[in-house]
C-alpha positions in Angstrom: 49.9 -44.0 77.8 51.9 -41.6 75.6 51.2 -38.0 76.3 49.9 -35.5 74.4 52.7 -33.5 71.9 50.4 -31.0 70.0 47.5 -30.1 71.0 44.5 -28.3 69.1 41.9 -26.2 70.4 39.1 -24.5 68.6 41.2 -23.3 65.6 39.7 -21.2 63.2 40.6 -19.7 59.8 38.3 -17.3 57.8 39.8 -15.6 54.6 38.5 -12.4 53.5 37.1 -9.3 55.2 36.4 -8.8 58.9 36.9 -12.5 59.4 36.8 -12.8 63.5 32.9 -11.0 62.9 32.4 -14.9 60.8 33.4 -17.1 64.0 30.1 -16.5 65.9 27.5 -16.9 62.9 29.5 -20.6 62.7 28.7 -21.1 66.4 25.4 -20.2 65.6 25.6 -22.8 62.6 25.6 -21.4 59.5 27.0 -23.1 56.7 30.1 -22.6 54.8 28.3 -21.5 51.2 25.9 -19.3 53.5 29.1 -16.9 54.9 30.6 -17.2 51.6 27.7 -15.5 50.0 26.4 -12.7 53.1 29.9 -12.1 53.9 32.3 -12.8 51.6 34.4 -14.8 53.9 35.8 -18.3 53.1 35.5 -20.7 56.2 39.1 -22.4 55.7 38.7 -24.5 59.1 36.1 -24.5 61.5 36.4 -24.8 65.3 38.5 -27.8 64.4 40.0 -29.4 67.8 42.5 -33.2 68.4 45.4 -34.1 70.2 48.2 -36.0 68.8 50.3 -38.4 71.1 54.2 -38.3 71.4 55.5 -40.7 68.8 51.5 -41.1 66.9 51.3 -40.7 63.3 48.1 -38.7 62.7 46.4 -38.7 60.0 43.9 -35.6 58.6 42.2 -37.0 55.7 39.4 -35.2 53.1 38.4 -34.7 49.6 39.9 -30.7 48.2 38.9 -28.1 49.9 38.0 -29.8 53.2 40.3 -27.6 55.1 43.3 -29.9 56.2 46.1 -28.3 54.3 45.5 -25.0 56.0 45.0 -26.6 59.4 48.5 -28.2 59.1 49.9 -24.8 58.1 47.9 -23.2 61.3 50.0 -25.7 63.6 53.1 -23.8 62.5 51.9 -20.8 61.7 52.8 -20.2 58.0 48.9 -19.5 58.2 48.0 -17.3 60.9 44.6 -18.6 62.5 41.9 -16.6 63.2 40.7 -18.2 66.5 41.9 -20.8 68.6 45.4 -22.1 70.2 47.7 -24.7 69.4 50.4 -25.8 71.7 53.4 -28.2 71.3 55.0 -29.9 74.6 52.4 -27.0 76.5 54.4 -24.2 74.7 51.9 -21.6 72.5 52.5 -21.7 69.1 49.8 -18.8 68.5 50.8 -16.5 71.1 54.7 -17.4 70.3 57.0 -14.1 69.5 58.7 -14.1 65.8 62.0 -15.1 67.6 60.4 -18.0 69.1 58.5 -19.0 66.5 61.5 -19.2 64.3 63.1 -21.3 67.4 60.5 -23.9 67.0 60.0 -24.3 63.7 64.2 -24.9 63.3 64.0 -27.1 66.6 60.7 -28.8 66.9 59.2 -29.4 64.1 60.0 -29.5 59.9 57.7 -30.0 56.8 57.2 -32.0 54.1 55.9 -30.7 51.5 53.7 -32.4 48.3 55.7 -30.4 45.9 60.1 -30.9 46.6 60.6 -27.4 46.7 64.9 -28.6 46.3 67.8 -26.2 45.0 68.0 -27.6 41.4 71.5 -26.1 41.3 72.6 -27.7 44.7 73.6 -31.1 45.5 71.7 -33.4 47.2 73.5 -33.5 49.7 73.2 -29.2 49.9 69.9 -29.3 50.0 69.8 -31.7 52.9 72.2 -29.8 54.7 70.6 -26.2 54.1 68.2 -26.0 57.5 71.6 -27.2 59.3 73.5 -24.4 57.1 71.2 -21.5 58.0 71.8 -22.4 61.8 75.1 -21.7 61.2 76.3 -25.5 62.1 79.7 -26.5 61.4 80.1 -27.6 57.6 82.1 -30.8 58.2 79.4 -31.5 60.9 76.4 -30.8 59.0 77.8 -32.8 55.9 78.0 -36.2 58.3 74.3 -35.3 59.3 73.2 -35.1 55.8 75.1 -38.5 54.6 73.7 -40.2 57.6 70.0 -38.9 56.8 70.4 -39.9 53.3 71.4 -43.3 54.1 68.5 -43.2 56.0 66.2 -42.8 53.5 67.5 -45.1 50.9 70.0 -42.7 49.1 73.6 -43.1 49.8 75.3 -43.2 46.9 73.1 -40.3 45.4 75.0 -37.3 47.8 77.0 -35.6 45.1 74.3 -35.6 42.6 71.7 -33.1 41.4 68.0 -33.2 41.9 67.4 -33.6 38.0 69.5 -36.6 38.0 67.1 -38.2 40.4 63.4 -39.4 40.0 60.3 -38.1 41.5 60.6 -41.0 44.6 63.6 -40.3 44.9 63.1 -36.6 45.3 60.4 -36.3 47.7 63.1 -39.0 50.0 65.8 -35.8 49.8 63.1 -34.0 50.8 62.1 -36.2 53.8 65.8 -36.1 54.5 65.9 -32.2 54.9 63.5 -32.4 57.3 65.2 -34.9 59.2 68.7 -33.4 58.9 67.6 -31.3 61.8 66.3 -33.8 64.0 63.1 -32.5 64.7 60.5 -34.2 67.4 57.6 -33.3 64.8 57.3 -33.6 61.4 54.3 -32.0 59.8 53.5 -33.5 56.1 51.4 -32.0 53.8 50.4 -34.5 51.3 53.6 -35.4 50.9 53.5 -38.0 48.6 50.7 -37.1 46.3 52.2 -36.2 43.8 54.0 -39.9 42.9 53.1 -42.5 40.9 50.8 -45.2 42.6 54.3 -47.9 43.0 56.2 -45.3 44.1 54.3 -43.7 46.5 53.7 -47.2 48.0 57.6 -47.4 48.2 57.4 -44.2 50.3 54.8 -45.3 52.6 56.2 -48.0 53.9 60.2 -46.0 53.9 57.9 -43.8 56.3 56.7 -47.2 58.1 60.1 -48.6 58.2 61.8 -45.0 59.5 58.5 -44.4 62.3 59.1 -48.2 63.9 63.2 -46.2 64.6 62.8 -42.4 65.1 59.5 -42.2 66.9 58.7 -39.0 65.5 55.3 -37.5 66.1 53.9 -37.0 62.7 50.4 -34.9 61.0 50.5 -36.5 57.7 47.4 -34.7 55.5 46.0 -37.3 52.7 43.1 -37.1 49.9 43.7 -40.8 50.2 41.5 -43.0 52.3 44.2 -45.9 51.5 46.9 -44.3 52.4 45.3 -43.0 55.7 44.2 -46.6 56.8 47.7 -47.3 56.4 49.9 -44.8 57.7 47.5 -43.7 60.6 47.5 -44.6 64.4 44.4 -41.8 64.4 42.6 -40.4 61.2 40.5 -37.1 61.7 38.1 -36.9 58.5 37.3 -32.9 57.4 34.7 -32.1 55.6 33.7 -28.3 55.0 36.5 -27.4 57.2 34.8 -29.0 60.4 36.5 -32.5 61.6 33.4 -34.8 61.7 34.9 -37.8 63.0 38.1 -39.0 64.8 39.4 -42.4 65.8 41.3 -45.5 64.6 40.9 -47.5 61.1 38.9 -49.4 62.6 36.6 -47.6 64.7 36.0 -45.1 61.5 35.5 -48.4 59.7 33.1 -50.0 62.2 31.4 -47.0 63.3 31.1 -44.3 61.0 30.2 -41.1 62.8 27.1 -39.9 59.9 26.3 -40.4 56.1 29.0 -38.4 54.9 31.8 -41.0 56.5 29.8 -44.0 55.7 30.0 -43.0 52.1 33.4 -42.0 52.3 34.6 -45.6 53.8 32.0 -48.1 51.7 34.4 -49.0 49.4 37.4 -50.4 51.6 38.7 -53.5 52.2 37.6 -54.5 55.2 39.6 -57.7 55.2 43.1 -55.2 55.9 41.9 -53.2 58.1 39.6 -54.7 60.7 41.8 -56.7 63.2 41.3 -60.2 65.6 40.5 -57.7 68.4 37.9 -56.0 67.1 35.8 -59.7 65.8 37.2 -61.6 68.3 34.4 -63.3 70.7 35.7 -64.1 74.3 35.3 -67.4 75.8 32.2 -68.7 77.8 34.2 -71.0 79.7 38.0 -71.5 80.7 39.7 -74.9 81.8 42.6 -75.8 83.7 44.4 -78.7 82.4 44.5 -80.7 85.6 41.1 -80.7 85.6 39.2 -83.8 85.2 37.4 -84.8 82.0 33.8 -84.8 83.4 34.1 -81.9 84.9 34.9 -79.6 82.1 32.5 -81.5 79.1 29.5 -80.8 82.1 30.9 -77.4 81.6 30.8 -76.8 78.2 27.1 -79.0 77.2 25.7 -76.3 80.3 27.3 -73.5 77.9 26.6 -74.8 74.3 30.4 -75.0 73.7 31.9 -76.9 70.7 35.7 -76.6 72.2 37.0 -74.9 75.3 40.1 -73.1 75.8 42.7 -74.9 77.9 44.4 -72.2 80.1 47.1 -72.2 83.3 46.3 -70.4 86.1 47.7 -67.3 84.5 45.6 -67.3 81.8 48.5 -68.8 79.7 47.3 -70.2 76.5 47.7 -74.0 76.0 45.4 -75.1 73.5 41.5 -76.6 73.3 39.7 -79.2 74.0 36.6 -80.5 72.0 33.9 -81.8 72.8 33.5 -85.1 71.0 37.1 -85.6 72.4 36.0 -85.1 75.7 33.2 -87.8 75.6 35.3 -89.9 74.0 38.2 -89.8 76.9 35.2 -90.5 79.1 34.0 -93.4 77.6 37.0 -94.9 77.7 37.0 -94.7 81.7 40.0 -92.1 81.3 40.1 -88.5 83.3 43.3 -86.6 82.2 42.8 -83.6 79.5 46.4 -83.7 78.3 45.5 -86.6 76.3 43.2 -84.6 74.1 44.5 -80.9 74.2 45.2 -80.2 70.5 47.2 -76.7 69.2 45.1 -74.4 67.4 46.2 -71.8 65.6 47.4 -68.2 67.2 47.0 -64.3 66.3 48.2 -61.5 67.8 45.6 -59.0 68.3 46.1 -56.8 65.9 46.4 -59.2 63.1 44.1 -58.5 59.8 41.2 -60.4 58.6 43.0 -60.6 55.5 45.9 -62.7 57.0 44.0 -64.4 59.5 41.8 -65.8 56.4 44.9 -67.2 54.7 45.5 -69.5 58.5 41.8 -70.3 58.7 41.8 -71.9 54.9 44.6 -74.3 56.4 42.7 -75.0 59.6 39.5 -77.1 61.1 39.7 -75.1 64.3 39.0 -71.5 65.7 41.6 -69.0 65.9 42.7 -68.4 68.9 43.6 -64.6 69.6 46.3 -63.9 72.3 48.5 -61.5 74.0 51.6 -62.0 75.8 50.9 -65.8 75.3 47.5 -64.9 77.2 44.1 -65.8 75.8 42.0 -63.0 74.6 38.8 -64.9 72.5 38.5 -67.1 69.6 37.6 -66.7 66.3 35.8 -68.7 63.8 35.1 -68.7 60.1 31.5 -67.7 60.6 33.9 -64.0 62.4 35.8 -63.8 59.6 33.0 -63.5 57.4 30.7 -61.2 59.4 33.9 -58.8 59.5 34.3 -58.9 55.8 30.7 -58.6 55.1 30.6 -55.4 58.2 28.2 -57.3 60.6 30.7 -56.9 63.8 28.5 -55.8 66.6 
């Protein structure tokens, strides 16, 4: 399991007079619009707590004014919180002196942020180098670092020119760049991609994708967009009011909304992309072995209602299925030996979508049969795939 990079606990941030004075009337639960009007504070987050995993991209999702952009900005202190402590690799961030501070930010983490914020009157590839510049690192050496980047991200070619020679995409990829340039283990981005047309910001999404499955970077990635946090997220946290009301995967959000507020939020999805085989697969009654004999294993599957049973080895190694009209059959002919009638079915990884798995159930008479490591997990039908679509998975 991978461990834990940054970790949250109890972070707080009030704006406006006397703010610590606010943190125990929210402990004692009063609302958000109730300190705004007795106090004149502004709850920005509230008590807000997660862990994010070496190499994760996390995702903190919620309508404007939910509070995420000024927790991301509390991780790194460009907003100081009121409450709470936030550590990265078990160093404090909150307690942290200016010098180290500024140590971590250069060597830990960078951000990304929704508006470019590039030197219109440097070149692309000065602006990628500027972090690596104000560390005082070697020009010829901090050149190669920012050619490399840019290559990275889809722009070599584009080094020597200016920012208003480029478009928006290809921007907010010299931005990305920057905050690569310096190699950082954590990149915090603040809805980094907002600001893009719907085709482009697509584009970037999956550049992100593409870069993650090679640099392993730990990521906070803040959306509006419940899309793009199905997509980009290993783990969404959903604020509302500055509280986090729920954590968890896609799928678990999806499948199990924590209250009315999240159900609302996530009616409208496509199921079919998100839910995966794991989640609607149903696990075999009944195993066989394919050295057993033919009477054996249809007794076996009339005792449990079965329609096909999975041939297995010893190991659990998936070999294909046997049905039951086939079986009877073999019998009546005075025969014994299973290999005669094991037919190949159709395969899915786990975490295969709905969505694809539909397109290999239109082609197929069988169940699907879900497996790991070339190891049988569960099977799953047509009558699954529909129940997942329709959000009947128990």
């Amino acid at each position: 399991m991978s461990q834990t990079r940054i970790k949250v606990e109890n972070i707080y941030k009030i704006f406006g007079p006397n703010p610590k004075k606010v943190i125990p009337m929210l402990e004692d639960g009063m609302s958000k619009e109730d300190i705004l009007e007795k106090t004149g504070n502004t709850v920005g987050v509230n008590n807000a707590s997660f862990d994010v995993k070496e190499g994760e991209i996390f995702v903190v999702m919620g309508l404007s004014g939910s509070g995420k952009s000024t927790l991301i900005r509390c991780l790194n202190r460009l907003i100081e919180p009121t409450g709470g402590q936030v550590t990265i690799d078990g160093e404090e961030v909150i307690g942290a002196s200016k010098e180290k501070l500024r140590t971590m930010r250069r060597k830990k983490m960078s951000m990304v942020f929704q508006h470019f914020g590039l030197f219109p009157h440097k070149t692309v590839c000065a602006n990628v180098e500027y972090g690596l510049e104000v560390q005082n690192v070697d020009k010829q050496v901090r050149r190669k670092k920012a050619y490399e980047t840019l290559e990275m991200v889809g722009l070599k070619g584009y080094e020597e020119s200016y920012p208003d020679e480029l478009s928006g995409g290809m921007q907010q990829r010299v931005g990305l760049a920057r905050s690569l340039a310096n190699d950082p283990g954590i990149l915090l981005m603040d809805e980094a991609f907002s600001a893009l047309d719907p085709l482009i910001k697509k584009d970037m999404q999956d550049q992100l994708l593409e870069l993650q499955e090679d640099l392993h970077k730990t990521i906070v990635f803040i959306t509006h967009d419940l899309d793009e946090a199905l997509k980009l997220g290993d783990d969404i946290a959903i604020m509302k009011d500055g509280r986090i009301v729920q954590i968890g995967t896609g799928e678990q959000i999806l499948t199990n909304p924590a209250n009315t507020y999240v159900r609302d939020f996530v009616e409208n999805v496509d199921r079919a992309k998100v839910i995966t085989a794991e989640t609607i697969m149903r696990k075999p009654k009944e195993k066989a072995l394919p050295t057993e004999p033919a009477k054996v294993v249809l007794r076996r599957m009339r005792r449990n209602d079965m329609v096909v049973i999975p041939i297995t080895t010893k190991k659990r190694g998936f070999i294909g299925a046997v049905n039951v009209d086939d079986a009877a059959e073999l019998i009546k002919e005075g025969k014994t030996d299973l290999n005669e009638i094991v037919q190949e079915i159709p395969t899915v990884e786990k975490t295969t979508s709905i969505l694809d798995m539909s397109a290999i159930a239109v082609d197929s008479d069988h169940p699907i049969a879900v497996v790991e490591d070339g190891k049988l997990l569960g099977f799953i039908d047509k009558v699954d795939l529909l129940s997942g679509i329709l959000g009947e998975v128990d």
